[in-house]
N, C-alpha and C positions, 0 to 999 in steps of 0.2 A: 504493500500500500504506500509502504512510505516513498519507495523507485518511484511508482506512478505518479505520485504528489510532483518530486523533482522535474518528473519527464516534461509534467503539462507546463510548471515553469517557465522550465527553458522554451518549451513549445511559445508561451505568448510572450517572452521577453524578446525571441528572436523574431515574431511578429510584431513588434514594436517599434524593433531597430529599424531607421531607415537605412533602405539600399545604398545608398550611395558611403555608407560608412565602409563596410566589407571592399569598394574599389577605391575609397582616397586613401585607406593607411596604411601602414607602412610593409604590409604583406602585398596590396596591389601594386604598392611603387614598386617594388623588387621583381615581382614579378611583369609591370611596361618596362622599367628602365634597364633591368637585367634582360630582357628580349631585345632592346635595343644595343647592349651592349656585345650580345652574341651574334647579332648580323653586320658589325663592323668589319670590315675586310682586313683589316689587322688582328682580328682575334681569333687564333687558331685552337692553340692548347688552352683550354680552361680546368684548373683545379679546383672540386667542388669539395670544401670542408665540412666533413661533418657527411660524408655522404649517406650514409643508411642504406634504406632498404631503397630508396627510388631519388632520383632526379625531381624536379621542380619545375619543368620544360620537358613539351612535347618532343617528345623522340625524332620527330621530324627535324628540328632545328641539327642536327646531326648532320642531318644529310643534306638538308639547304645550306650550311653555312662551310660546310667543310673542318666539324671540330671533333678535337682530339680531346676527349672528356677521362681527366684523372681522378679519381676520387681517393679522399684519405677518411680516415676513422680509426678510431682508437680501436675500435670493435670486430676483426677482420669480418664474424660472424654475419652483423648487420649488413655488410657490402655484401654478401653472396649471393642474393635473388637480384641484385641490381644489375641488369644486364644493359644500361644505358653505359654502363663505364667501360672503358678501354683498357684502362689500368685500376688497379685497387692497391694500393698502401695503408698496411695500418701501419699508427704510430702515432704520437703523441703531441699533436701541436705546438703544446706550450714547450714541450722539452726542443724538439728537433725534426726538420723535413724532409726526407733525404731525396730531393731535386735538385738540379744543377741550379748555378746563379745563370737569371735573365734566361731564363726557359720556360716560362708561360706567361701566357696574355693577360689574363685573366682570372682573380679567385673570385668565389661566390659562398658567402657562408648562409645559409639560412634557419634561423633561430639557432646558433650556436657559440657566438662566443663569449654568453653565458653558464657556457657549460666549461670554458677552456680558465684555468686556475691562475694562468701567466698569460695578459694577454698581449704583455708589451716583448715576451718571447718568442710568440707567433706572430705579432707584426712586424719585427725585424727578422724575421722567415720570410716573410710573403715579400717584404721588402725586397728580398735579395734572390729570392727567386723569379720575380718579377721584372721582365725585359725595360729597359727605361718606359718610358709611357704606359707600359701596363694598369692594369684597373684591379683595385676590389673593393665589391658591392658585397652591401652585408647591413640585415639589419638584427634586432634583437631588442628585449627589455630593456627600461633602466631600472637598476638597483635601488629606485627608490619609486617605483610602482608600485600602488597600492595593495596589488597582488602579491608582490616580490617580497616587500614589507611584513606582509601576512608568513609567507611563504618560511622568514628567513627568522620569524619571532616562536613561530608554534611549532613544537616538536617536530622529528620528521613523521612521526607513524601518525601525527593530526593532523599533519598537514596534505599527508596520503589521501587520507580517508574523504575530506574536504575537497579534493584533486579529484577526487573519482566522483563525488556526490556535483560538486559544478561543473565539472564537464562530459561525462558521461563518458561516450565512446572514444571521445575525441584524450582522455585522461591516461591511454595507452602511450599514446607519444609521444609523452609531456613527463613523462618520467623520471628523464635521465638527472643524475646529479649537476645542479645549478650553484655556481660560485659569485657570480657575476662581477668580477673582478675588473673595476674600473669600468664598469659600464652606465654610469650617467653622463650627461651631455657634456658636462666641463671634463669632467675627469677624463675620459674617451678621448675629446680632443685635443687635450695637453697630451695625451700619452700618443697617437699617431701624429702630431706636430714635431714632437722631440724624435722619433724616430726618423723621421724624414717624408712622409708622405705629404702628399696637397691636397685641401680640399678641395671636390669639384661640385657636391651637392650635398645636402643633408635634407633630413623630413623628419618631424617631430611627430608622433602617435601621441595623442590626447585618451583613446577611445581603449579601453582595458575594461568594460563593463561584462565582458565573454564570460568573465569568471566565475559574475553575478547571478546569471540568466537561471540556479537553482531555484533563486528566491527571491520572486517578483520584490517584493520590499527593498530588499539589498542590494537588488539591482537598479531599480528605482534610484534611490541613494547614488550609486555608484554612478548612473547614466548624469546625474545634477553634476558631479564632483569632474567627470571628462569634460562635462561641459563650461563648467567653467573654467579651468584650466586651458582650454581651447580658448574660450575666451581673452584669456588673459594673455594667452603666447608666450609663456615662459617656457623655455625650451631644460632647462633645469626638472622641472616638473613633467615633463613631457614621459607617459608611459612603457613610449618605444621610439629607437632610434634606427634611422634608417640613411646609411652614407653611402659616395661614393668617393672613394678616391684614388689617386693616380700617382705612382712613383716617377720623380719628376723626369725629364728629358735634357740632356747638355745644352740643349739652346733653346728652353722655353716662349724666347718670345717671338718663336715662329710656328707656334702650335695655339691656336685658341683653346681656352678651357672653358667653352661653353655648353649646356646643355645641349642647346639648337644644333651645334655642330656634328653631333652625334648620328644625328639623322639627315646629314649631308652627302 
């Protein structure tokens, strides 16, 4: 009884949401501006961190773009079923990559580098694996999400239990141990500034109310709390962070770093 209680919940909290939240945040930007960055004629080899059981893109993009899809995970096991990869490496991000330097185009983390414990050791990785101009797209939490908050104050076996009872199916893939190691908006970009990368884009997620949708009331609550925060545009406060950036080129001011360019 009490399952079905939860189900109808989420049932009418998810009819509440308006649509256009699921394509502005910061899982649709990853997913346009990550397409955009995989049909650039300079991006061949892409390493997808974090890879699992599946890709994040249509399999097609493969074969229209001409890419050489690496995948790494800690987990060899997870990579197994994922037959979009060409290559699979497990291994540890935070410790070590074992890629040549300036051998991929392109990294793409998705929802992971809250789960990585060092993350200023994996960005001077992708740094140095990354051909000059290369890109990584990557978005994730920040550590001071309402959610995260919860997440990081209530034991792990209540915060389990919570995990399964707000998200239901979706509570399987949300699992894995979360650190979140310098991942709010200053923190994050003092630490890829110091390493060397350039910013080319950022997107601020206000909308973390997913977590809520058990309990019309607290999600209620939580839908007022994005919303003002949205309001306010404090990128500090912001739920979720969603960047791209670019390891720099020996003569920068013959390359524009603009968005628009992208799709030139």
């Amino acid at each position: 009884m009490l399952d079905r209680f939860f189900a109808a919940n989420r049932r009418i909290s998810q009819a509440l949401t308006p649509r256009h939240i699921d394509e502005a945040n910061v899982f649709g930007a990853f997913r346009k501006i990550g397409a955009l960055l995989l049909s650039r004629p300079d991006v061949r080899t892409v390493v997808d961190v974090g890879a699992g059981k599946r890709w994040h893109f249509p399999r097609h993009y493969k074969r229209w773009y001409d890419i050489h899809l690496i995948g790494l995970d800690i987990d060899a096991a997870e990579m197994a079923s994922n037959d979009a990869l060409d290559e699979r490496i497990e291994c540890d991000v935070s410790a070590t990559i074992p890629l040549s330097d300036d051998s991929a185009d392109l990294f793409m983390v998705h929802s992971g580098i809250e789960h990585f414990p060092d993350n200023q050791k994996f960005l001077e990785s992708a740094l140095r694996i990354l051909r000059p101009g290369g890109f990584l797209v990557a978005q994730f939490p920040s550590r001071y999400a309402p959610f995260v908050l919860a997440n990081r104050l209530l034991p792990e076996r209540v915060s389990r239990r919570v995990l399964d009872r707000a998200m239901g199916e979706r509570a399987k893939l949300l699992g894995f141990r979360a650190h979140y190691d310098r991942t709010d908006y200053a923190a994050f970009r003092h630490m890829f500034m110091q390493v060397g990368f350039e910013e080319l884009y950022h997107l601020p997620g206000y909308s973390s109310s997913a977590y809520c949708e058990f309990f019309l009331p607290l999600f209620a609550l939580s839908y007022m709390y994005d919303a003002l925060t949205f309001t306010l545009g404090i990128r500090q406060l912001a739920s979720y962070n969603f960047w791209v950036l670019r390891k720099p080129t020996p003569h920068p001011e013959t390359e524009p770093l603009r968005l628009y360019a992208w799709m030139r």
